[in-house]
TORLUM-195058 format. One record per residue (C-alpha): residue in three letters; x, y, z. Coordinates in nm, 2 decimals, always signed. Each point is the difference from the previous one (the first is absolute). Layout:
BEGIN
> code/x/y/z
> ALA/X/Y/Z $
...
//
This chain:
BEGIN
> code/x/y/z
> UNK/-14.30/+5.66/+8.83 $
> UNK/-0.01/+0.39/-0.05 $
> UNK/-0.29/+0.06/-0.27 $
> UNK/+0.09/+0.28/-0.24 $
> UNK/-0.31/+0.22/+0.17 $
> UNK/+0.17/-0.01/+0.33 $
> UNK/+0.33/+0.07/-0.13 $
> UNK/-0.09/+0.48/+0.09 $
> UNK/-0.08/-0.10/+0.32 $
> UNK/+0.32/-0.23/+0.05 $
> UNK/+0.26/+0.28/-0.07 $
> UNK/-0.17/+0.24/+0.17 $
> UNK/-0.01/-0.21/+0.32 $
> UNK/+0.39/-0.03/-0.06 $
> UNK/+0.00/+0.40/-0.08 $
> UNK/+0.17/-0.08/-0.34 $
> UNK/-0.32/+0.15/-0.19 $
> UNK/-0.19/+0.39/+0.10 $
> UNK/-0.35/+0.03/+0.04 $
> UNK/-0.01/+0.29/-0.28 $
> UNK/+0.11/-0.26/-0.27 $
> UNK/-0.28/-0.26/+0.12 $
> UNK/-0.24/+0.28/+0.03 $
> UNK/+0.09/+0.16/-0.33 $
> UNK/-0.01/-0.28/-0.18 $
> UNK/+0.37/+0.04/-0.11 $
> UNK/+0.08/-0.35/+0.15 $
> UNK/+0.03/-0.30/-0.26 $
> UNK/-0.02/-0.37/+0.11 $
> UNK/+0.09/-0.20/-0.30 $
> UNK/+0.02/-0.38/+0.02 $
> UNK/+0.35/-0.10/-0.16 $
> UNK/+0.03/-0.38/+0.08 $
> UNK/+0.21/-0.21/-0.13 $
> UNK/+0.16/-0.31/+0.19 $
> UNK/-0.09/+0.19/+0.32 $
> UNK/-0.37/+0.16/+0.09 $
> UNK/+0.13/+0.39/-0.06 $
> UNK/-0.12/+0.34/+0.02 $
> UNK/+0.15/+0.35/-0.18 $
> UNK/-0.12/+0.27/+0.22 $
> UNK/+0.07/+0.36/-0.11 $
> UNK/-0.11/+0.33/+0.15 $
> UNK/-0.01/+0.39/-0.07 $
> UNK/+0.31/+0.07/+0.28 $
> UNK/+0.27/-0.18/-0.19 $
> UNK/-0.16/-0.35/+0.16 $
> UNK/+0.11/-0.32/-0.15 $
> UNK/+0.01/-0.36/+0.13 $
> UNK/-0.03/-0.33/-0.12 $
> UNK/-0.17/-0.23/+0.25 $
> UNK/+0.11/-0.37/-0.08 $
> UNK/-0.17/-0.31/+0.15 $
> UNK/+0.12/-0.33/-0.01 $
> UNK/-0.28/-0.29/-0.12 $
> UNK/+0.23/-0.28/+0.02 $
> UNK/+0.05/-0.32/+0.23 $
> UNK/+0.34/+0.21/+0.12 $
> UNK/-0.07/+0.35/-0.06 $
> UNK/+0.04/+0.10/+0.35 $
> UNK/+0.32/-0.13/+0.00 $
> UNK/+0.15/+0.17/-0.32 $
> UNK/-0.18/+0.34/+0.09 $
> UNK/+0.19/-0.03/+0.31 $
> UNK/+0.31/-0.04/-0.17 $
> UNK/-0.06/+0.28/-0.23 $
> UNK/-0.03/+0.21/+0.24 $
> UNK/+0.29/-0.08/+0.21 $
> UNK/+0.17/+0.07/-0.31 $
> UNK/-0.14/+0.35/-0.09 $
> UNK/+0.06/+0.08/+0.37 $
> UNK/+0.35/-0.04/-0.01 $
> UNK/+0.03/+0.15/-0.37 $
> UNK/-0.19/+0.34/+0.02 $
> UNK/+0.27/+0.07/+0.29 $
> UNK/+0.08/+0.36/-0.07 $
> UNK/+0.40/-0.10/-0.05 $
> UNK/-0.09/-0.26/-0.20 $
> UNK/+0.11/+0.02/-0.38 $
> UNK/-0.34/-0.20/-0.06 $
> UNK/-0.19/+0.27/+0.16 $
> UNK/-0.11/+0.15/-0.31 $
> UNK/-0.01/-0.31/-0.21 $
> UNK/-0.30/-0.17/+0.19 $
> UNK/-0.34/+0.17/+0.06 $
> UNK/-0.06/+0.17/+0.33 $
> UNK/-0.11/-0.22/+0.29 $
> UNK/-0.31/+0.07/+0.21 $
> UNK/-0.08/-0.27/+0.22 $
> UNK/-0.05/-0.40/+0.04 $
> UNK/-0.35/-0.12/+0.11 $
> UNK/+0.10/-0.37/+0.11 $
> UNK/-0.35/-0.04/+0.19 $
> UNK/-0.19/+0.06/-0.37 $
> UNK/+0.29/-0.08/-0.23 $
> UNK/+0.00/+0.34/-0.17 $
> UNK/+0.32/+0.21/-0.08 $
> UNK/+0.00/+0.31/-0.08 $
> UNK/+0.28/+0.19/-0.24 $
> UNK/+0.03/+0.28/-0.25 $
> UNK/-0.18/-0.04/-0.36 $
> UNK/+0.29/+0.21/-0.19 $
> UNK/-0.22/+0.26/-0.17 $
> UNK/+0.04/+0.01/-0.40 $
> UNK/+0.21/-0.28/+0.07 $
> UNK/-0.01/-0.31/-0.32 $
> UNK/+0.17/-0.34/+0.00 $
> UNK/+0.25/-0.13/-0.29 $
> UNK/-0.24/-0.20/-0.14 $
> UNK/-0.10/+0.20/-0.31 $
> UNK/+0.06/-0.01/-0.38 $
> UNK/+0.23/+0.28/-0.02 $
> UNK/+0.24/-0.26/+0.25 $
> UNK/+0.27/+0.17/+0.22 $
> UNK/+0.23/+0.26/-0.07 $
> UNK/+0.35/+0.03/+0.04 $
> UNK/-0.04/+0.31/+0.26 $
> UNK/-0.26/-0.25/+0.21 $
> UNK/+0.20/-0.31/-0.07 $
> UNK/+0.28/+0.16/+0.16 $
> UNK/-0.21/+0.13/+0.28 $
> UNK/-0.10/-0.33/+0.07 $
> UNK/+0.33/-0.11/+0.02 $
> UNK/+0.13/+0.24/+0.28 $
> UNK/-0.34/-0.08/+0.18 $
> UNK/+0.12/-0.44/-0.06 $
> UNK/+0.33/+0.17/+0.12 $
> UNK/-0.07/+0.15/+0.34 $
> UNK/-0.25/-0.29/+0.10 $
> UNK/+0.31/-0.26/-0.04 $
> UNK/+0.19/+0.24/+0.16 $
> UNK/-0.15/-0.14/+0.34 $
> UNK/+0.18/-0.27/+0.19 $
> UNK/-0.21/-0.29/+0.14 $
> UNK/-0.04/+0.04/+0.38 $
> UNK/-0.16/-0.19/+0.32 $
> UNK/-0.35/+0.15/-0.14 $
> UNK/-0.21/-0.34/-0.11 $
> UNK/-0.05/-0.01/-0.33 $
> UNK/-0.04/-0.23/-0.28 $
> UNK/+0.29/-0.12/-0.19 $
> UNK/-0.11/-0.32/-0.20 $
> UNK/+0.12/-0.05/-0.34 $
> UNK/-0.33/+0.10/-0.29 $
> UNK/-0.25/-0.27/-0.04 $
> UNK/+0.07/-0.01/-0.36 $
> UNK/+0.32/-0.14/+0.04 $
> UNK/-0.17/-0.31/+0.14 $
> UNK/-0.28/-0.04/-0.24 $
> UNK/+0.13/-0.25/-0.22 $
> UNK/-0.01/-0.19/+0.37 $
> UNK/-0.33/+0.01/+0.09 $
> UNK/-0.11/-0.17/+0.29 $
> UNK/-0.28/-0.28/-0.10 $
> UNK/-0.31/+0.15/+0.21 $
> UNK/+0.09/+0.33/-0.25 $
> UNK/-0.14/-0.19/-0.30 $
> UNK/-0.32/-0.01/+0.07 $
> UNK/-0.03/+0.38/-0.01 $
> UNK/+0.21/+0.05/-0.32 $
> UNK/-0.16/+0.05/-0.38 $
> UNK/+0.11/-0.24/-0.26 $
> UNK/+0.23/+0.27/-0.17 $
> UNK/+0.16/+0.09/+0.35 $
> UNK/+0.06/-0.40/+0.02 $
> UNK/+0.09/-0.04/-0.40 $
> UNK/+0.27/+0.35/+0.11 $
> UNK/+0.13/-0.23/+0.33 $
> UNK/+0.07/-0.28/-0.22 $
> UNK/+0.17/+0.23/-0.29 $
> UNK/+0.27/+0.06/+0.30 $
> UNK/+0.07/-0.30/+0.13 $
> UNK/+0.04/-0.16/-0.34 $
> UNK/+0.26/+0.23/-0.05 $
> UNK/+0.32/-0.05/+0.24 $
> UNK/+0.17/+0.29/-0.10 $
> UNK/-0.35/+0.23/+0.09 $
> UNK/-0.08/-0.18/+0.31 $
> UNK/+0.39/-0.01/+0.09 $
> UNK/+0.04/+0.39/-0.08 $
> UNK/-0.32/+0.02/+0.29 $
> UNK/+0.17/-0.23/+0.25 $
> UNK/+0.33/+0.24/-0.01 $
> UNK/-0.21/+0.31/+0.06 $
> UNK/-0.16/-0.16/+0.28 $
> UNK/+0.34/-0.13/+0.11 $
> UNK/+0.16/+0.33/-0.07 $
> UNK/-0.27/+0.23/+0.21 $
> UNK/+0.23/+0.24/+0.20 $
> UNK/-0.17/+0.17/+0.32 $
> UNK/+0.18/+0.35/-0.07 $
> UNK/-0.26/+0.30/+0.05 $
> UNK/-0.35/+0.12/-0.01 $
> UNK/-0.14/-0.09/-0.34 $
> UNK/-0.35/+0.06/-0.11 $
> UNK/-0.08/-0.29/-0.14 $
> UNK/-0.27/+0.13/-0.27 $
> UNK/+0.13/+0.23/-0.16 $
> UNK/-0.25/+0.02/-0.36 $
> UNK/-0.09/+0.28/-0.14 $
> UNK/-0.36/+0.02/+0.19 $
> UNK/+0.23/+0.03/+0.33 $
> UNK/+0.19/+0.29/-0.16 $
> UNK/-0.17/+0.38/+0.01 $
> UNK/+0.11/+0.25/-0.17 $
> UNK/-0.03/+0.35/+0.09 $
> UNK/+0.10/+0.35/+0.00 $
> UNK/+0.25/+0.11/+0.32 $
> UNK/-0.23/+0.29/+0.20 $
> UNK/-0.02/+0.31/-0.20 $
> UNK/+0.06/-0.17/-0.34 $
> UNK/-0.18/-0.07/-0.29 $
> UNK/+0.24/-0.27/-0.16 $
> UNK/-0.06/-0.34/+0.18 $
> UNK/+0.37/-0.13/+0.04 $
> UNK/+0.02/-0.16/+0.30 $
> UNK/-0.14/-0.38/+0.11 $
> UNK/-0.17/-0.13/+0.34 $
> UNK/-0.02/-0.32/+0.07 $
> UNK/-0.29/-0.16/+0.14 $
> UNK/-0.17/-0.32/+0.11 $
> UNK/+0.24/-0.17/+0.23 $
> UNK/-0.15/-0.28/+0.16 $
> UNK/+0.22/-0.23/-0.14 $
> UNK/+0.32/+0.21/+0.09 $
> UNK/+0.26/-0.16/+0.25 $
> UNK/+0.38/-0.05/-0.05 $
> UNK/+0.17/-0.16/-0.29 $
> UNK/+0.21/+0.02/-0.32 $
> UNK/-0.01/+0.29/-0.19 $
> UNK/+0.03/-0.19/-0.28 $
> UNK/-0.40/-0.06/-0.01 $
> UNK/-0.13/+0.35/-0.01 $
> UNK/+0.30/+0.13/-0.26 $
> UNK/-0.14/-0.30/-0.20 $
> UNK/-0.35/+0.05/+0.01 $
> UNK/+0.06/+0.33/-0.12 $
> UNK/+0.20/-0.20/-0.28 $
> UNK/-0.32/-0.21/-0.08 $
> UNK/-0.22/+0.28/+0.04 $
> UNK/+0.19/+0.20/-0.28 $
> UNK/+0.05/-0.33/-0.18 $
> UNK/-0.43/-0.06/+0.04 $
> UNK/-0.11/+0.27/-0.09 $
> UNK/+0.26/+0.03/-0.33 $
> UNK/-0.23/+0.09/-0.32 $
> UNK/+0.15/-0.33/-0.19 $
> UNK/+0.02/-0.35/+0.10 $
> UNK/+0.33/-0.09/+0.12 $
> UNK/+0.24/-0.30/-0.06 $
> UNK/+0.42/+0.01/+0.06 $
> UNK/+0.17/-0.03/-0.35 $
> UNK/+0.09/-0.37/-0.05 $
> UNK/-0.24/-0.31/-0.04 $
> UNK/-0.28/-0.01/+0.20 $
> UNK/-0.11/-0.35/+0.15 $
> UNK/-0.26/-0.19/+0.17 $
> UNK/-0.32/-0.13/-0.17 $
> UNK/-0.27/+0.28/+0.16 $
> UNK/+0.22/+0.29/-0.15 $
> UNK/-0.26/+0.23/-0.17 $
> UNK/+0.07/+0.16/-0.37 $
> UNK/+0.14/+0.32/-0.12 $
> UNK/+0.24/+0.09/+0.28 $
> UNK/+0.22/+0.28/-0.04 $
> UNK/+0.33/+0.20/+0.17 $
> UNK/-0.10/+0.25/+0.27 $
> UNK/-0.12/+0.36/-0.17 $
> UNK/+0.31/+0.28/+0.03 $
> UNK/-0.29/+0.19/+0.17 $
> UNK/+0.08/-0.20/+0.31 $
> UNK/+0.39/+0.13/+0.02 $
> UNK/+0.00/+0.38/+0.14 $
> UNK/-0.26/-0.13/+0.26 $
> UNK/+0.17/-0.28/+0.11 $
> UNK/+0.32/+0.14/+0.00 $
> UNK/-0.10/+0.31/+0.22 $
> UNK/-0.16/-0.26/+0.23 $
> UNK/+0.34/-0.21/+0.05 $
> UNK/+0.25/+0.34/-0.02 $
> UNK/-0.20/+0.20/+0.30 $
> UNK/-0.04/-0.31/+0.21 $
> UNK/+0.35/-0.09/-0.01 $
> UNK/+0.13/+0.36/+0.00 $
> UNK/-0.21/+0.06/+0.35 $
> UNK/+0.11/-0.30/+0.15 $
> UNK/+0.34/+0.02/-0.10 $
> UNK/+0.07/-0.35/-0.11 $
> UNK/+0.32/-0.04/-0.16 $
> UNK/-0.01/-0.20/-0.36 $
> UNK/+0.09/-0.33/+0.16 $
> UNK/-0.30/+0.02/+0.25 $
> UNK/-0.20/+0.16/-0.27 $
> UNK/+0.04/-0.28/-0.25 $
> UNK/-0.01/-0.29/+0.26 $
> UNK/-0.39/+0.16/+0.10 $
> UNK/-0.05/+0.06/-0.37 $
> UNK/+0.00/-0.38/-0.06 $
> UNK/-0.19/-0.08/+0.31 $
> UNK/-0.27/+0.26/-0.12 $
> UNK/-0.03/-0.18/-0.32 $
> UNK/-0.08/-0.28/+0.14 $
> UNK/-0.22/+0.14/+0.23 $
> UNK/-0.22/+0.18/-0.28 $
> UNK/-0.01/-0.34/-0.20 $
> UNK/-0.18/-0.10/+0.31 $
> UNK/-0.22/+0.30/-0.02 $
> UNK/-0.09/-0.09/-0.33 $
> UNK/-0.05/-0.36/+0.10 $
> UNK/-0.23/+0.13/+0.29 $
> UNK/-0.23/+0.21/-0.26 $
> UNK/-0.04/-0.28/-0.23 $
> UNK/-0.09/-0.23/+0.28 $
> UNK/-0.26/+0.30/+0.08 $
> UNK/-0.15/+0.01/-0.38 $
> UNK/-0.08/-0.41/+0.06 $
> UNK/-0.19/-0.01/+0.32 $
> UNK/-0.35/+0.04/-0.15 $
> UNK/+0.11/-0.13/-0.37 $
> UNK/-0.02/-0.37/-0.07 $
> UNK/+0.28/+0.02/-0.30 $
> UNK/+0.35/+0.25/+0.02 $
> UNK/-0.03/+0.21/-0.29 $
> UNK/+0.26/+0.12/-0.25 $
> UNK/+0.07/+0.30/+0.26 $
> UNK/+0.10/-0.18/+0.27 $
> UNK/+0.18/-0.27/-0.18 $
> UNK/+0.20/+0.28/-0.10 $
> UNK/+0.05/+0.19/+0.27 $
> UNK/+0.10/-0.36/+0.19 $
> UNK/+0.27/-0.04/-0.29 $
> UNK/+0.16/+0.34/+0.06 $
> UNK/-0.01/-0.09/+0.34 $
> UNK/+0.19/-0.34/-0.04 $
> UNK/+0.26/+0.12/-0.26 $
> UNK/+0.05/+0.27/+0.30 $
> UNK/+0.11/-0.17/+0.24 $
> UNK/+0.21/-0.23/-0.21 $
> UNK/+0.13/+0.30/-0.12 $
> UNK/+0.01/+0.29/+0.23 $
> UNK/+0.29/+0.19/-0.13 $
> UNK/-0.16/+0.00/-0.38 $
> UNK/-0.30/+0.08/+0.11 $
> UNK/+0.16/+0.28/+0.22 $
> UNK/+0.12/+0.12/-0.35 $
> UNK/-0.24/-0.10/-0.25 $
> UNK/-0.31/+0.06/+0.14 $
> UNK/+0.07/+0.30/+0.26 $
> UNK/+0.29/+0.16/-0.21 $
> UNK/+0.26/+0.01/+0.35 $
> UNK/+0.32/-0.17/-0.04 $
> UNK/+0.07/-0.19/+0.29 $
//
């Protein structure tokens, strides 16, 4: 494992760093970890890497997918090329990659939320990644756990929380919720590259070179990026607009089910010029006529319910009871996929 002292002497091995900038002092090693063992490295010459090291059972294995996959993206003819951060090498013997830290860059995840102008960035970004056909290259192209969750295998239970168990059980007591997941599942389409995290912490903003406005969006962290249905990464974006909305959200009728928390209400109108520029730019660049459109606008309904099933299932696994957050957010999610086409217009404000 690279310590964060040997980190100068690493780059400049690979020639990636200049002695002035060690010398000087101008050379920055910040630790940056999160579910990986990371560095930020930045330097007086325009230098600026983020070295990322895996700490998982099978980090060597997703590290090594991730950097197939920026290989074959940063390709110069690539319309991805300047939607994913520079590549600069693989270490497979140490398990170290090593890519571009986007400068002055910042994720989604802030109060102010996302913008129309980076909403629709985002969307051409969504666009041109779907816009690659599945190959012979070998990569993943399983359906999300999440759609399986209700379905937990019984070893699984012995690692879960009480509230991740009392969520499981939630589902299957409902055949509508847990029949809604089985036709995802049923329903995955192998189509194109899809990202398969898209949240807001995976989406940078930044300025394009010689700007000051930041207005366009990289993606990062692709480890768990392979082929599949576009569906899942228009709908996480769904879910992440729909998470992050300033009020708590419920569809318009009844709501049901015993765990429903109190004081749900309809999506806030601040969602509507976001979303909207999100879902016009990404079908606009890829051209989809509105047949095609509304098909994958029902699928990516469905798909964000499962997003918002998947981050309530993450607010239980160190709870022992589901709180009123997540018994709401797994109610929108329910009355979503019973739903999608309301909730298509209801909660998101597109027609379908």
């Amino acid at each position: 494992m690279l310590e964060q002292h040997e980190v100068a002497a690493y780059l400049l091995e690979r020639r990636l760093v200049g002695r002035r900038s060690i010398v000087s002092g101008q050379l920055r090693v910040a630790d940056a970890s999160s579910r990986n063992r990371n560095f930020r490295v930045s330097g007086e010459a325009g230098e600026s890497y983020l070295l990322k090291q895996g700490i998982a059972a099978d980090s060597a294995e997703t590290l090594a997918n991730e950097a197939a996959l920026y290989r074959r993206l940063a390709v110069a003819t690539s319309p991805l090329a300047a939607r994913v951060p520079r590549f600069y090498g693989h270490d497979a013997q140490r398990g170290i990659l090593i890519l571009e830290w986007i400068a002055g860059g910042r994720d989604l995840h802030r109060r102010d939320g996302c913008s129309p102008t980076l909403a629709a960035a985002l969307g051409r970004t969504l666009a041109a990644l779907h816009g690659v056909a599945p190959d012979d290259e070998a990569l993943r192209d399983d359906s999300p756990w999440v759609l399986s969750l209700h379905r937990p295998r019984l070893d699984a239970l012995r690692y879960l929380s009480a509230a991740s168990i009392e969520l499981i059980k939630v589902i299957q007591e409902d055949d509508g919720f847990a029949r809604g997941l089985d036709e995802l599942r049923g329903g995955w389409r192998v189509e194109a590259l899809v990202h398969r995290d898209v949240k807001w912490a995976n989406c940078i903003a930044h300025a394009p070179q010689g700007g000051a406005r930041r207005t366009r969006i990289t993606l990062v962290d692709w480890e768990m990026a392979g082929w599949g249905d576009p569906a899942l990464d228009v709908g996480s974006a769904f879910g992440e607009f729909l998470g992050h909305a300033p009020a708590p959200l419920a569809l318009g009728g009844p709501v049901t089910g015993a765990h429903h928390g109190e004081g749900a209400a309809r999506r806030s109108s601040a969602l509507d010029p976001a979303v909207a520029a999100f879902w016009r730019a990404y079908v606009r660049a890829r051209d989809l006529d509105e047949r095609a459109a509304s098909r994958l606008l029902v699928r990516a309904v469905g798909c964000a319910a499962a997003r918002l099933v998947q981050s309530a299932y993450e607010d239980t696994q160190e709870t022992a009871r589901m709180t009123a957050r997540t018994a709401d957010r797994l109610q929108v999610a329910r009355d979503m996929l019973l739903a999608p086409r309301e909730a298509a217009a209801e909660l998101l404000g597109i027609a379908p």
